[in-house]
C-alpha positions in Angstrom: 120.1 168.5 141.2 117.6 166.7 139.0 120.0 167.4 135.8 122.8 165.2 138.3 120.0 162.3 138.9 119.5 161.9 135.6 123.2 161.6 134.2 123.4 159.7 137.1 120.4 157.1 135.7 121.7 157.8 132.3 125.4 156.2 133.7 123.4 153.4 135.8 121.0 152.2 132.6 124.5 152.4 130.8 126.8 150.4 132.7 123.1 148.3 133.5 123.4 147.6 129.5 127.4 146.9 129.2 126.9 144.2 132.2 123.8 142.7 130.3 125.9 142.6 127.2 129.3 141.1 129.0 127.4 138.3 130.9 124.3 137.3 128.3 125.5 134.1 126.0 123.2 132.3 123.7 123.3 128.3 123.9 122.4 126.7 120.5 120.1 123.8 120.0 122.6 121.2 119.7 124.8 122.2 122.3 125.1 122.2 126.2 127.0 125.1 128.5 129.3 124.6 131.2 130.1 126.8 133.7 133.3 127.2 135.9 132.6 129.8 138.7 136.2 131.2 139.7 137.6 127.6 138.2 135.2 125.6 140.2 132.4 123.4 138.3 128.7 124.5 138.5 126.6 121.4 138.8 124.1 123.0 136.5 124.5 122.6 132.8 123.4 125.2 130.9 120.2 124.5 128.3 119.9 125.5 124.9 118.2 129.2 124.8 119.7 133.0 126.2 121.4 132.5 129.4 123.6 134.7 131.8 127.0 134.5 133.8 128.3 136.7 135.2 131.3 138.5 133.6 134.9 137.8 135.4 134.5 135.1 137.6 132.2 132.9 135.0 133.3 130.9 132.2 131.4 129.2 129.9 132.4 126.1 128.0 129.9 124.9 125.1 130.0 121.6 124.2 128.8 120.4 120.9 126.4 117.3 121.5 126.2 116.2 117.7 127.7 113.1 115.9 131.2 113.6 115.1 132.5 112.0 111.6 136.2 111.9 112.5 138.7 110.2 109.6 141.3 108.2 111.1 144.7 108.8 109.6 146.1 105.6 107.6 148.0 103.5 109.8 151.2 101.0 108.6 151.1 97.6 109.9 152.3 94.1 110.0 149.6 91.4 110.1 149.6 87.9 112.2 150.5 86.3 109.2 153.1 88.8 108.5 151.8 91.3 105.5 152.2 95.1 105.6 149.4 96.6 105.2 148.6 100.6 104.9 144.9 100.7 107.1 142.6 103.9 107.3 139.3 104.3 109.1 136.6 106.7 110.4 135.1 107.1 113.4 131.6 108.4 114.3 130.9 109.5 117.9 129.3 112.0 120.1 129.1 113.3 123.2 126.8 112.4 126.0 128.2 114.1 129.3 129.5 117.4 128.4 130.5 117.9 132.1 132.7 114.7 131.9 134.2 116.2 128.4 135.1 119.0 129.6 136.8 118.4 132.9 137.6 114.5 132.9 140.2 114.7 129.0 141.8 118.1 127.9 141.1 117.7 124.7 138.2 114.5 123.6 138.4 115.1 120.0 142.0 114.3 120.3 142.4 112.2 122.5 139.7 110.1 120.5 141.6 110.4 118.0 144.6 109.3 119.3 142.8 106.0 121.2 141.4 105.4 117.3 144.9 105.3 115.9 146.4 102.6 118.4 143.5 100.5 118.3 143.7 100.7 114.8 147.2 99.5 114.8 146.6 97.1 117.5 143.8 95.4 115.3 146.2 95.2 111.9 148.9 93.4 114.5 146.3 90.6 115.8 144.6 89.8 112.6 145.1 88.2 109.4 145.1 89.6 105.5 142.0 87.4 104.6 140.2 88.9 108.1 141.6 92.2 106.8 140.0 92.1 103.1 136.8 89.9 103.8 135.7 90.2 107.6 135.3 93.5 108.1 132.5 93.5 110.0 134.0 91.7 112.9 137.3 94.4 112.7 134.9 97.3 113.0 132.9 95.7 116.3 136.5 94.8 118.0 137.7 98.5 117.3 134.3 99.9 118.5 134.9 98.0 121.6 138.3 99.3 122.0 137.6 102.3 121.8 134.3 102.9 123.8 135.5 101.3 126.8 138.2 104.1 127.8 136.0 107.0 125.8 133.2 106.0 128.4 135.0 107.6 131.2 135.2 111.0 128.9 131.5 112.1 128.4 131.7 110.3 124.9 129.9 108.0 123.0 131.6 105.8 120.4 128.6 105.2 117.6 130.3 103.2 114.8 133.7 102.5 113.8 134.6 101.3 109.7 137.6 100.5 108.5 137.7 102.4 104.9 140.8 101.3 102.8 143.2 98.6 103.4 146.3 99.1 100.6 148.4 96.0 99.8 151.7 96.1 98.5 152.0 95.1 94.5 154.0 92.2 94.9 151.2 91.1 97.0 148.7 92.6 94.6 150.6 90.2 92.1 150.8 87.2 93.8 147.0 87.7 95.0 146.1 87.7 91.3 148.3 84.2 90.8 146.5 82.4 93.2 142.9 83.6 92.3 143.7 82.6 88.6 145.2 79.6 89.9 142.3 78.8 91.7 139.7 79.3 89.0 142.0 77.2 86.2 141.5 74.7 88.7 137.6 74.4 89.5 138.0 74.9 85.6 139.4 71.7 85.1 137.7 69.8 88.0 134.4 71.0 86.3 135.4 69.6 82.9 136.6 66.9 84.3 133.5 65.9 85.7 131.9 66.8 82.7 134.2 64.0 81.0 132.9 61.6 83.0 129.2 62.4 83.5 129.9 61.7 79.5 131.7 58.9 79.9 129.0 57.1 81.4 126.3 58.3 78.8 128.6 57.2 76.6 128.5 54.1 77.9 124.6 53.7 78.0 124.5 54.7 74.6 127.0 51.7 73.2 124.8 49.0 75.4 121.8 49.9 74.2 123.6 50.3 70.5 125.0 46.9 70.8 121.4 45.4 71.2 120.4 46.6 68.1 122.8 46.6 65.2 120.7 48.8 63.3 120.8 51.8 65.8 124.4 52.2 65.1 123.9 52.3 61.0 121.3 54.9 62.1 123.5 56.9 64.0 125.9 57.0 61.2 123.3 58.3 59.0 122.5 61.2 61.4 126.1 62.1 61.8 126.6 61.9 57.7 123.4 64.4 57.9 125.1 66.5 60.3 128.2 67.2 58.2 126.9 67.7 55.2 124.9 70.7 56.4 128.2 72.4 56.2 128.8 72.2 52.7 132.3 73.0 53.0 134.3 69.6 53.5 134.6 66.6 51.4 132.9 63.3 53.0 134.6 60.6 52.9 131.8 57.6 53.5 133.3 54.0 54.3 131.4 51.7 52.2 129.5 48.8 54.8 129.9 45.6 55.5 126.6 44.8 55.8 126.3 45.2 52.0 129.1 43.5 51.2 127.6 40.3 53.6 124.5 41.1 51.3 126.4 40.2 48.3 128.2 37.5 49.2 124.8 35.9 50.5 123.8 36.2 47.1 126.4 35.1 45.1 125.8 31.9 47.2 122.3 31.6 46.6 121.3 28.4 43.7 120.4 28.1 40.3 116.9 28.5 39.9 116.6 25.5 37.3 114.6 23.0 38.8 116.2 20.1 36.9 119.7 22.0 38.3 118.5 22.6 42.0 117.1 18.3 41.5 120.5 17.3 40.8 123.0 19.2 43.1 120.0 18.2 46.1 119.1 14.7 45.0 116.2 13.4 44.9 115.8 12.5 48.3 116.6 15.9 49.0 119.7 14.7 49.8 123.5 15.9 48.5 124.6 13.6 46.0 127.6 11.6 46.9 130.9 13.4 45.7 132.6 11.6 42.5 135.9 9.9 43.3 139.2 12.1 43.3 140.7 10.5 40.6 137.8 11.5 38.4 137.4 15.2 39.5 138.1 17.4 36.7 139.5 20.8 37.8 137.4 23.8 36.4 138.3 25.5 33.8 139.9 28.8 33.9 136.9 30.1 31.0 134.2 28.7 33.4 135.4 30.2 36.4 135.4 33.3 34.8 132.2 32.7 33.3 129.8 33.8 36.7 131.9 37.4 37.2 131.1 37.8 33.4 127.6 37.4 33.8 127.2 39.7 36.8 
């Protein structure tokens, strides 16, 4: 009798053990349990830490309640201005009512995935290539928008939305680089153009104030004959200057300096003497006109 009781205890702690094993489950830190009681929803979520259900008519769904980095296959589009365009993103989310993600959408992961895809297209379709390529940051809040307002109703939590690569056509790659070279030849030539000018009016300074003193120019010629002879390299070619050759002719027209001479072409009165009569000129001689360029 007593070696029947305990077989029979043996059996109990046995099938005791087997039903402790079948129903025990072990929720991580970063995930939350569900339970379905013969397909019916327990209104208690299960915490992180050893819990039990009980094995048959329990089933246990974990949800994982961590951010989810989700790529977004590259979708083909046609822009407003009408571009194709090859767009890929990636989506971060997470869930925030495991109950709702488990009963409310079959499947969240894909069905965000799917909603991330359309509003991905949907975005290419209503914007421009410039909004595209420079105004990102405006794309990413519309798509987070789009795709949190449905995703709410799921248990899920749409954190941030980028749009990752946008891939242009090359013919449009080409005709991009055209009109950014055209554009920078011309702020090229505006600035130089206003350069010309800015100098023009220097320029023009610089001759009024030259033109008040006759000398400044002779000096500025000096400085630019100083300037290209530093090179050493180049024959200078210096036009001889007027005012010397006024200097000369001032003194080739300058009087004797007899004083018996300087008496008689003044006068005595100081005054010219009186021309003689044209019948009594005599021409000058061809010796005596000579005569002055010989003594110089």
């Amino acid at each position: 009798m007593a070696q029947e009781l305990v077989i029979a205890l043996v059996a109990v702690l046995c099938a005791a053990a087997l039903y402790v094993a079948s129903a025990a489950r072990v929720i991580r830190q970063y995930e939350r349990g569900v339970v379905l009681r013969l397909g019916r929803l327990r209104e208690d979520v299960r915490r992180p830490g050893f819990t039990m259900v009980v094995p048959g008519i329990d089933r246990l769904r974990k949800v994982n309640m961590q951010i989810v980095t989700m790529p977004v296959p590259a979708q083909d589009g046609i822009t407003r201005d009408n571009v194709t365009v090859r767009v890929d993103a990636v989506i971060y989310f997470k869930v925030v009512d495991p109950t709702n993600a488990v009963i409310a959408v079959e499947d969240y992961r894909f069905a965000v995935s799917q909603m991330a895809q359309t509003s991905l297209r949907s975005i290419i379709g209503k914007s421009d290539l410039d909004d595209l390529l420079s105004n990102r940051e405006k794309l990413n809040q519309g798509l987070e928008v789009m795709i949190d307002s449905p995703a709410v109703s799921w248990g899920v939590q749409i954190d941030r939305v980028e749009i990752k690569d946008v891939s242009l056509p090359e013919t449009m790659k080409r005709s991009m680089a055209r009109q950014a070279e055209a554009d920078r030849e011309r702020r090229a030539r505006v600035i130089n153009a206003d350069a010309e000018l800015q100098a023009s009016k220097k320029l023009a300074q610089a001759a009024g104030e030259m033109s008040a003193q006759p000398a400044a120019l002779q000096l500025r010629l000096l400085q630019t004959v100083v300037a290209v002879a530093a090179e050493k390299n180049s024959t200078l070619v210096l036009p001889f200057p007027v005012e010397l050759l006024r200097f000369l002719e001032r003194a080739q027209q300058q009087p004797s300096p007899d004083p018996e001479a300087r008496e008689t072409a003044t006068g005595r009165d100081g005054d010219a003497p009186p021309a003689p009569p044209a019948h009594l000129a005599v021409p000058p001689s061809p010796v005596a006109s000579e005569q002055p360029f010989a003594h110089h």
